[in-house]
N, C-alpha and C positions, 0 to 999 in steps of 0.2 A: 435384173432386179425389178421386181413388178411396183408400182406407182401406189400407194395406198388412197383408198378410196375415197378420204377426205382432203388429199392431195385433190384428184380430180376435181372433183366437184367442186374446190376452190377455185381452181383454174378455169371449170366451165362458167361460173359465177363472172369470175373476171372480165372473159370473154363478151361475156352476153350484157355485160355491163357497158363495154367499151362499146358493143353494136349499137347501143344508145346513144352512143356520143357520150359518156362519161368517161375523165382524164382517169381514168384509172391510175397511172403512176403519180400524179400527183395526190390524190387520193390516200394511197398507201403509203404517202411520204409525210402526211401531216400525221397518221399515228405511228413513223417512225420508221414503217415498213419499206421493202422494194422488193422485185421481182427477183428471182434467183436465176443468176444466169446459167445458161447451160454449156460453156465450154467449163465450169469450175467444176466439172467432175469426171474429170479425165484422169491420166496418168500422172501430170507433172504436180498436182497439190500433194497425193502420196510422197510421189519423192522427195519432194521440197520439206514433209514433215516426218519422212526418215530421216532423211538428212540432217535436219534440226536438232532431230532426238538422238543421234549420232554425237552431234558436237553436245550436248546437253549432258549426256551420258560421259563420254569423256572426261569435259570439264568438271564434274562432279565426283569421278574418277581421280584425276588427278586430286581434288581438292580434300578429299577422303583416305587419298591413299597411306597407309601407314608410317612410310617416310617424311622429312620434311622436303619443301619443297626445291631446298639447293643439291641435295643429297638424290629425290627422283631428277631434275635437270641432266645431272651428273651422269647419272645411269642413261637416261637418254640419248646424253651426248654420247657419249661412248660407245653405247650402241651403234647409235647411228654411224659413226667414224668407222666404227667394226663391218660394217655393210658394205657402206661408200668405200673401201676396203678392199674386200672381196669381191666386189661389183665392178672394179675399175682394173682387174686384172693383176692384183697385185701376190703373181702367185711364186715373184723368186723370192720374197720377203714371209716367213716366222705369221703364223695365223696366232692374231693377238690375244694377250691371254686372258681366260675368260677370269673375271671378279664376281664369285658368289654375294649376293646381297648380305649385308650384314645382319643379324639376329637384331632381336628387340632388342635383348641385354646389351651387345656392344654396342646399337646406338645410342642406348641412355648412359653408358659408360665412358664413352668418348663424351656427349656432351656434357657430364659431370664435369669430366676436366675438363672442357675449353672453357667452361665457364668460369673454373678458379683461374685458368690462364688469364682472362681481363677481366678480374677483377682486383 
């Protein structure tokens, strides 16, 4: 990636500033500034901000998703046990049965009643 030209030339400024004997970093530090270091543009800030946007995503996922949140759990869990499962060699034991997610209507149907149940 090529340097853009007013990059430079800020840099040669710097440079030629400090051959004077001017603190240059201090300088830049009373309007707030500092010099950009150059290991912060490497490989690991990417990842670090996939990764973020990764869990960002998810948790927004989950928080969005259509179900509530004891009912996704649920399916999670499940899951998960369904893996841990199969993972762990459990191949003289019935492959567990799979549970289609419920439709919108029978979720709002069920919680119709349980909600007359306590009250």
């Amino acid at each position: 990636m090529k340097t853009p030209s007013f990059l430079r030339d800020a840099s040669n400024l710097l440079d030629r500033l400090e051959a004077r004997g001017v603190d240059v970093d201090a300088m830049l530090s009373r309007v707030g500034l500092a010099r950009a270091s150059s290991h912060g543009y490497g490989l690991l800030p990417m990842v670090g901000s996939f990764a973020i946007g990764m869990a960002v995503g998810a948790g927004l996922g989950v928080l969005f998703a259509p179900t509530k949140g004891e009912e996704t759990r649920r399916v999670i869990r499940e899951k998960a046990e369904d893996l841990l499962a199969r993972t762990m060699g459990s191949h003289d034991e019935e492959a567990p049965e799979e549970r289609p997610m419920p439709t919108t209507q029978e979720r709002e149907r069920s919680n119709s009643t349980g909600s007359r149940a306590h009250a």
